[in-house]
C-alpha positions as CSV (number, residue, x, y, z in Angstrom):
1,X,173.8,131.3,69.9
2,X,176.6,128.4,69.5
3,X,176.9,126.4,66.7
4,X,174.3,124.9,64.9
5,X,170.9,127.5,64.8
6,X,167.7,126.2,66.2
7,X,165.1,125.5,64.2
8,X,161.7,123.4,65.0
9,X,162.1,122.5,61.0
10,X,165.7,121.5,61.2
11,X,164.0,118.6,63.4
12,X,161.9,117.4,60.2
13,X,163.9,114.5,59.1
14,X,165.0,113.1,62.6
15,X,160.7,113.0,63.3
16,X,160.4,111.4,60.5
17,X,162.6,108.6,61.8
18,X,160.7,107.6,65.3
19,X,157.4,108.0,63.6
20,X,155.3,105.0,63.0
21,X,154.5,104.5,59.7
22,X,153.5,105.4,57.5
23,X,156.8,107.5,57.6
24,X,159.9,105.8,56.6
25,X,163.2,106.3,57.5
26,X,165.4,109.2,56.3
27,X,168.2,106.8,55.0
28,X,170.9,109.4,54.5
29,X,169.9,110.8,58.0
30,X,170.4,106.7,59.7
31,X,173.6,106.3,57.7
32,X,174.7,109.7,59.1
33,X,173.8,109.1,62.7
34,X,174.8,105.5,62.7
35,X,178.1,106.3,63.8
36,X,177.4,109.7,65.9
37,X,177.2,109.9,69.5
38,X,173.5,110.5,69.4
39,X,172.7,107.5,67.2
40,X,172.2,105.3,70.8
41,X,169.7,108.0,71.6
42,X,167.8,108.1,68.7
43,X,167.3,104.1,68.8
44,X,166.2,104.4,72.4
45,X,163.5,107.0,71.9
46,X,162.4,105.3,68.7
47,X,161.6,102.3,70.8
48,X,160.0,104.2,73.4
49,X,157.6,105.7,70.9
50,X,156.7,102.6,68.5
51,X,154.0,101.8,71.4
52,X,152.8,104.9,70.9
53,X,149.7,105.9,69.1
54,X,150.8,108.4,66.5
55,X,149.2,111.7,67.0
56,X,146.1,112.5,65.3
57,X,145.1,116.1,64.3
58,X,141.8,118.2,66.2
59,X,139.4,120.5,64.9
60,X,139.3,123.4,66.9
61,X,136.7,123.0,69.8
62,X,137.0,119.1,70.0
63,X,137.6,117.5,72.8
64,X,140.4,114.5,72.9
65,X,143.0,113.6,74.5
66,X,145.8,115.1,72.4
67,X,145.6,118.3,70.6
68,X,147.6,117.9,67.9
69,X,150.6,120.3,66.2
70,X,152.3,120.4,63.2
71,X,155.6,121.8,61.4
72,X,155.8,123.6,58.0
73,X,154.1,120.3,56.5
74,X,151.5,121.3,57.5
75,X,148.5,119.0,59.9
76,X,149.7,115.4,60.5
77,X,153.8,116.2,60.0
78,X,154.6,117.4,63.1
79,X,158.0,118.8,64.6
80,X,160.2,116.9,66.8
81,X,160.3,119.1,69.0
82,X,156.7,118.5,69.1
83,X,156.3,115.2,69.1
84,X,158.4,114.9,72.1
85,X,157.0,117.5,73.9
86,X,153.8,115.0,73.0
87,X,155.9,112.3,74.5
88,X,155.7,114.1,77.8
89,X,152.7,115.8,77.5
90,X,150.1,113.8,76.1
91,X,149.5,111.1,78.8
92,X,147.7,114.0,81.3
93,X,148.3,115.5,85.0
94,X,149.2,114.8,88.3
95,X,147.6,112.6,90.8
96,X,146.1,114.4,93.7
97,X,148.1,113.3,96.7
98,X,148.3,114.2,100.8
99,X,152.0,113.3,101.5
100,X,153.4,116.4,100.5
101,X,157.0,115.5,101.8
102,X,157.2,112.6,99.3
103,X,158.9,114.0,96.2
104,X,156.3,114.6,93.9
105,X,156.8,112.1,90.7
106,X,153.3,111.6,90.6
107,X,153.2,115.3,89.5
108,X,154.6,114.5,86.6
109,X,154.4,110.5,85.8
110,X,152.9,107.8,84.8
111,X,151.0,110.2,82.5
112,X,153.6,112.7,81.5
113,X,156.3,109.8,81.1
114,X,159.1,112.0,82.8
115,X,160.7,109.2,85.1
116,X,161.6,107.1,81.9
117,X,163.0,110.3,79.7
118,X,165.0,111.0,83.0
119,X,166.0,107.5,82.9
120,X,167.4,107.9,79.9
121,X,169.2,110.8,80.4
122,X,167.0,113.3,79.4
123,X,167.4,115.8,81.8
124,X,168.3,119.4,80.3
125,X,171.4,119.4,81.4
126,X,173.3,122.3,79.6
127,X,170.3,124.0,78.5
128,X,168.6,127.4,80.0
129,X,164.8,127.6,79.5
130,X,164.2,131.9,80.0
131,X,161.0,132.2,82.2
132,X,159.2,135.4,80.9
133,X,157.3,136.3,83.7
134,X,156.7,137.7,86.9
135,X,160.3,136.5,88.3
136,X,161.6,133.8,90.6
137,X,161.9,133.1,94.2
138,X,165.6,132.4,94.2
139,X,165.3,131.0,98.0
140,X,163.5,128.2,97.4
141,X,165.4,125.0,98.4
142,X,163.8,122.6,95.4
143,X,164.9,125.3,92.8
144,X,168.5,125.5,94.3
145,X,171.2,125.2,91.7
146,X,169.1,125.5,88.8
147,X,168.6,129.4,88.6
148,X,170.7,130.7,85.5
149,X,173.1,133.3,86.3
150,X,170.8,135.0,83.7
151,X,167.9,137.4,84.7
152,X,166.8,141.0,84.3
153,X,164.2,143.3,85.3
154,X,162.5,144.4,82.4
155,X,161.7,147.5,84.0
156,X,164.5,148.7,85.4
157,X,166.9,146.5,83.4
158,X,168.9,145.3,86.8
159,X,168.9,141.9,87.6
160,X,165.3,140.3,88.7
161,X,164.8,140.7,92.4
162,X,164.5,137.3,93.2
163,X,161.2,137.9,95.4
164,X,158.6,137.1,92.6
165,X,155.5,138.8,94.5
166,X,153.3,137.4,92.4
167,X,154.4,133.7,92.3
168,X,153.8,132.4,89.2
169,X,157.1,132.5,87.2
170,X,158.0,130.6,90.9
171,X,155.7,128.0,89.7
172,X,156.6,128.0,86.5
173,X,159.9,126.9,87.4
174,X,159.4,124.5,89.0
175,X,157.5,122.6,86.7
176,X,160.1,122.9,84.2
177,X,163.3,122.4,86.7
178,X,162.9,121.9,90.0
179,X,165.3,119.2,91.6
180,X,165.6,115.8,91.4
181,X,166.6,115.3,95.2
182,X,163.7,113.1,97.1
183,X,161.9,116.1,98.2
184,X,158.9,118.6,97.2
185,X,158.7,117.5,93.8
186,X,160.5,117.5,90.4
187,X,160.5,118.8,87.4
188,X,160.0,117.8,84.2
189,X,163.8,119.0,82.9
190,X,165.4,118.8,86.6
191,X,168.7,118.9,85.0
192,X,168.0,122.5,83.2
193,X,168.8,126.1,84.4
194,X,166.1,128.7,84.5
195,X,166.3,132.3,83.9
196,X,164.0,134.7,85.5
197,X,163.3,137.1,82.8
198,X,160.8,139.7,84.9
199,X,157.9,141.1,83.6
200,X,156.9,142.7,86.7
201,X,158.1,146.2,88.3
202,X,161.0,145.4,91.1
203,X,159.4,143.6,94.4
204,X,155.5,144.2,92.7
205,X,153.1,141.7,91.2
206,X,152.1,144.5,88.3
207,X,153.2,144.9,85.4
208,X,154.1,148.7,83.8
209,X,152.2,148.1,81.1
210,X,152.9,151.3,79.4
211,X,155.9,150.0,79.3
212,X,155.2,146.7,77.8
213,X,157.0,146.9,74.8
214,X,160.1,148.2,75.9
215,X,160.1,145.3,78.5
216,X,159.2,142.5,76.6
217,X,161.9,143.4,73.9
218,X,164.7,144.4,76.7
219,X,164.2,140.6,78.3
220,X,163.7,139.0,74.4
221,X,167.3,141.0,73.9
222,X,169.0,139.8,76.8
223,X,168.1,136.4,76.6
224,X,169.2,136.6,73.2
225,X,172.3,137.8,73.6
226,X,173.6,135.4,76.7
227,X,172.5,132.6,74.3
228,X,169.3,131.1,75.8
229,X,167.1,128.8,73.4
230,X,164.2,128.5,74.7
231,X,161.4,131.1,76.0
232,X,158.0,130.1,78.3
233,X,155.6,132.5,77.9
234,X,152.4,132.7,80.1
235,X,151.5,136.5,79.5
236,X,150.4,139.1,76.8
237,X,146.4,139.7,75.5
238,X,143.5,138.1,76.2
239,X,141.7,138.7,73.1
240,X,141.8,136.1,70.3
241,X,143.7,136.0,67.2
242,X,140.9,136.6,64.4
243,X,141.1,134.9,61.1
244,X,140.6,137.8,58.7
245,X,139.3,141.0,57.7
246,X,139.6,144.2,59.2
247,X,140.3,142.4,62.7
248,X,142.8,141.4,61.3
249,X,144.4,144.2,59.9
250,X,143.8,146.0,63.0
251,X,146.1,143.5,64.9
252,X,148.6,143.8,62.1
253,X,148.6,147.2,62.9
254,X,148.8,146.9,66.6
255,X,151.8,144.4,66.6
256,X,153.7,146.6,64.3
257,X,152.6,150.2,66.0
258,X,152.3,149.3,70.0
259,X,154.7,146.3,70.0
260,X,156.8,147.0,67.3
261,X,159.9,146.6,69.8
262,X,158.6,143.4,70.6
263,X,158.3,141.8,67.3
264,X,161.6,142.9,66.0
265,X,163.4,141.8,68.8
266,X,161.6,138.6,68.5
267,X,162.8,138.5,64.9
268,X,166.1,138.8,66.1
269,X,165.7,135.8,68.1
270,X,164.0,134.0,65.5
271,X,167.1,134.6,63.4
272,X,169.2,133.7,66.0
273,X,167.2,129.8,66.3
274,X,165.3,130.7,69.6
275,X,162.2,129.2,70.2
276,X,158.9,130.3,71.7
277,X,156.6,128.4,73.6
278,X,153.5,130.2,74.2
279,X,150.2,130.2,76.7
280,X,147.2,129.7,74.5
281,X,144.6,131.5,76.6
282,X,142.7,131.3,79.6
283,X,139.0,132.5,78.4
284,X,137.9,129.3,77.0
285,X,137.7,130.7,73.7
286,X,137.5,128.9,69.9
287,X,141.2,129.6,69.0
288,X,144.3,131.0,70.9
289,X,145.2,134.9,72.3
290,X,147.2,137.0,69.7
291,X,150.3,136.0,71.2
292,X,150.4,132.6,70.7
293,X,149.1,132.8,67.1
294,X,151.5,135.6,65.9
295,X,152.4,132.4,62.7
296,X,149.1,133.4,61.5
297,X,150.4,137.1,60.9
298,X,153.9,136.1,60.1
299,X,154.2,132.7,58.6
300,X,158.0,133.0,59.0
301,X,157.6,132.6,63.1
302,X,155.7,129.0,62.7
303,X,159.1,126.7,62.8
304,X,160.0,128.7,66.2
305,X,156.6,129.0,67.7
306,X,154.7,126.7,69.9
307,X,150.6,127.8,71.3
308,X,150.3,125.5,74.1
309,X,146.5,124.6,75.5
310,X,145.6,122.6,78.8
311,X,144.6,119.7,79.5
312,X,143.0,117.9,82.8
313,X,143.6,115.2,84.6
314,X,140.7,112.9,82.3
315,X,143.3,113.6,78.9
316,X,140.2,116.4,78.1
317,X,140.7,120.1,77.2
318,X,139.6,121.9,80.0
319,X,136.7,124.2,80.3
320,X,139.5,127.6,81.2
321,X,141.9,127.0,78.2
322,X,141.6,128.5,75.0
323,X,141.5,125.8,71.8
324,X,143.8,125.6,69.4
325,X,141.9,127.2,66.6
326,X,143.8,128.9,63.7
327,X,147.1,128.3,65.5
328,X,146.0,124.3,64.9
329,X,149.6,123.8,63.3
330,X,151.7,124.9,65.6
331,X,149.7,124.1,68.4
332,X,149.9,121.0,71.5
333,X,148.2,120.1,74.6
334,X,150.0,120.1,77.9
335,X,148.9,119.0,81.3
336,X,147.6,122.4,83.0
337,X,145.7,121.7,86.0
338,X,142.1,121.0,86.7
339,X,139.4,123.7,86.8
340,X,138.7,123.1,90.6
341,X,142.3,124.2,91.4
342,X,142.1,122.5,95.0
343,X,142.5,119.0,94.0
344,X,143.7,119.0,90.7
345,X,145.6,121.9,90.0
346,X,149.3,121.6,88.7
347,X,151.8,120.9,92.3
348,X,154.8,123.0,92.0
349,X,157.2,125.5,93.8
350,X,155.6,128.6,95.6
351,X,156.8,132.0,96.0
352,X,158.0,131.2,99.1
353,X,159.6,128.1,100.5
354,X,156.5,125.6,100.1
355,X,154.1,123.8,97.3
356,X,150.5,125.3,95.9
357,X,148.6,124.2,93.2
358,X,147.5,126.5,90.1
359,X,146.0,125.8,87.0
360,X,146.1,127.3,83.7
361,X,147.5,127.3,80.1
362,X,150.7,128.8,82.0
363,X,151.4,125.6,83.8
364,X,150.6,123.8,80.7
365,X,153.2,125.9,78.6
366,X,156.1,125.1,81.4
367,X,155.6,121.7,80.5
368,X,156.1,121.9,77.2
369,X,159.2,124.4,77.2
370,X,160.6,122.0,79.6
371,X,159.9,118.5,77.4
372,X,161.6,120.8,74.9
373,X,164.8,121.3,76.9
374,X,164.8,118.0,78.2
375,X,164.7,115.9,74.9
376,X,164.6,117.9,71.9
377,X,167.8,119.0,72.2
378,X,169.5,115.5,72.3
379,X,168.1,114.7,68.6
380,X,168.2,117.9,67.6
381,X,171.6,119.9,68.9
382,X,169.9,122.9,69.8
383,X,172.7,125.1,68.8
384,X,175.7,122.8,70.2
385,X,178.6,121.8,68.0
């Protein structure tokens, strides 16, 4: 990584200073920043937020419009990287439209609020988001110039194929970077570079998954290593992380047995300042998939580690994504599509050269990775001198 590492809890004192109250300023922080570069930023997104209402915390299972997340403070003393990924997120899904030759703002805004962070300049620009999943269709005109010269094939450990037979890292992308050029529609960090980190065996939808391990921790690696800082991630389990007990254990066991690779390569990354943004679930369960709430295992993961559930186009938790649950600290709402798919799933990029809807916690973790790219790291450096 270059520079500075990054850490969600580095960004403790700079939330503290585009709160509402009842936070107050970090004065040595303002002093500091008063004659930096990023100072005019920080005033411009503090004014963009004091109409804000400040986000309130959830019990798991409740429905409201924001699913709240915190940093190591605990409920109620959030991240920044959070909050702005609350910024983005919070104010729902795309309209249902007809003109699909219109670029698609209405995808994202009014009620992710990307137009006026992309008319301030957040964009992404200079940041790669690593797409952990099924690969990318590297044809698609909308997604042209924002592939990262980074990829693999998990399996095979060559570049990814580019195909993405599956189609939804393709989608993925999009949401998070597809162009800002009048067309199709856009993405939420237009400016960033994506890098297809593939999950799936060369030019197949399926994953090897006796192989898992080795895969997972080969991409974590490689992304690692060619410096990227953040990581979607819209795969993995679909049972739910238990609380306690001998359920518990048994996952503790699991992690460190069957995806023992995995976990130490994440460690590396943790060490190294990357952040995760995880998929909560798709079951409609109480709490999130053993993924996302890893923190609950290993506490020293939370100030990297975001469990990301869906909302609809009504600001509601839908009836498909997991709730936060356990993971409540570490854990945010992102728009993710309706449960009838048809008219209100998520419009992005396809695995070919058109649109399609989908909905899930996947397309609601894409938002979030990319609000992450596109503002966190202007308050926050995100490794940059």
């Amino acid at each position: 990584m270059r520079g500075v590492k990054t850490d969600l809890s580095r960004c403790e004192e700079l939330s503290m200073m585009v709160h509402r109250p009842p936070w107050r300023p970090n004065s040595q922080l303002l002093r500091r920043l008063s004659t930096a570069a990023k100072g005019e930023r920080v005033q411009k997104l503090r004014e963009s937020l004091a109409a804000e209402p400040a986000p309130q915390p959830i019990l798991p299972g409740v429905k409201r419009k924001v699913v709240l997340l915190s940093g190591k403070g605990g409920v109620g003393k959030s991240t920044l990287a959070a909050q702005l990924a609350f910024s983005l997120s919070s104010r729902g899904l795309n309209k249902s439209g007809a003109d699909a030759a219109k670029e698609r703002y209405d995808s994202l805004t009014p009620r992710t609020g990307a137009k006026a962070a992309h008319d301030r300049g957040y964009t992404g620009a200079g940041v790669t988001v690593g797409i952990v999943d099924s690969g990318i269709f590297r044809f698609h005109p909308d997604l042209a110039g924002r592939l990262s010269p980074i990829s693999m094939n998990g399996y095979d450990g060559g570049a990814s194929d580019g195909i993405d037979a599956f189609g939804q890292g393709t989608h993925l992308a999009g949401i998070i970077s597809a162009n800002r050029n009048g067309t199709g529609m856009v993405g939420v960090a237009y400016g960033a570079q994506v890098s297809a980190l593939q999950l799936t065996t060369r030019g197949s939808p399926t994953i090897d998954m006796s192989r898992i391990d080795f895969i997972a921790a080969g991409l974590f690696d490689h992304g690692r290593l060619n410096g990227i800082e953040f990581y979607n991630n819209a795969w993995g389990s679909t049972q739910t992380m238990p609380s306690s007990g001998t359920a518990l254990d048994s996952v503790r066991h699991f992690f460190e047995t069957d995806r023992s690779h995995t976990l130490a390569a994440i460690r590396r990354g943790v060490d190294a300042g990357s952040i995760y943004v995880w998929s909560a679930g798709d079951n409609g369960d109480a709490s999130v998939k053993l993924e996302a709430g890893l923190p609950h295992l290993y506490p020293e993961l939370k100030g990297h580690w975001m469990a990301v559930t869906a909302v609809g186009q009504t600001g509601e938790i839908t009836a498909y994504s997991n709730r936060c649950g356990l993971a409540a600290t570490w854990c945010i709402s992102a728009p993710g599509g309706d449960d009838d798919i048809s008219s209100g799933g998520i419009y992005s990029t396809s695995n070919s050269t058109g649109y399609q809807r989908k909905s899930g916690t996947a397309q609601a973790s894409a938002h979030v990775a990319a609000a992450c790219a596109a503002l966190c790291c202007e308050l926050c450096w995100c490794g940059r001198p």
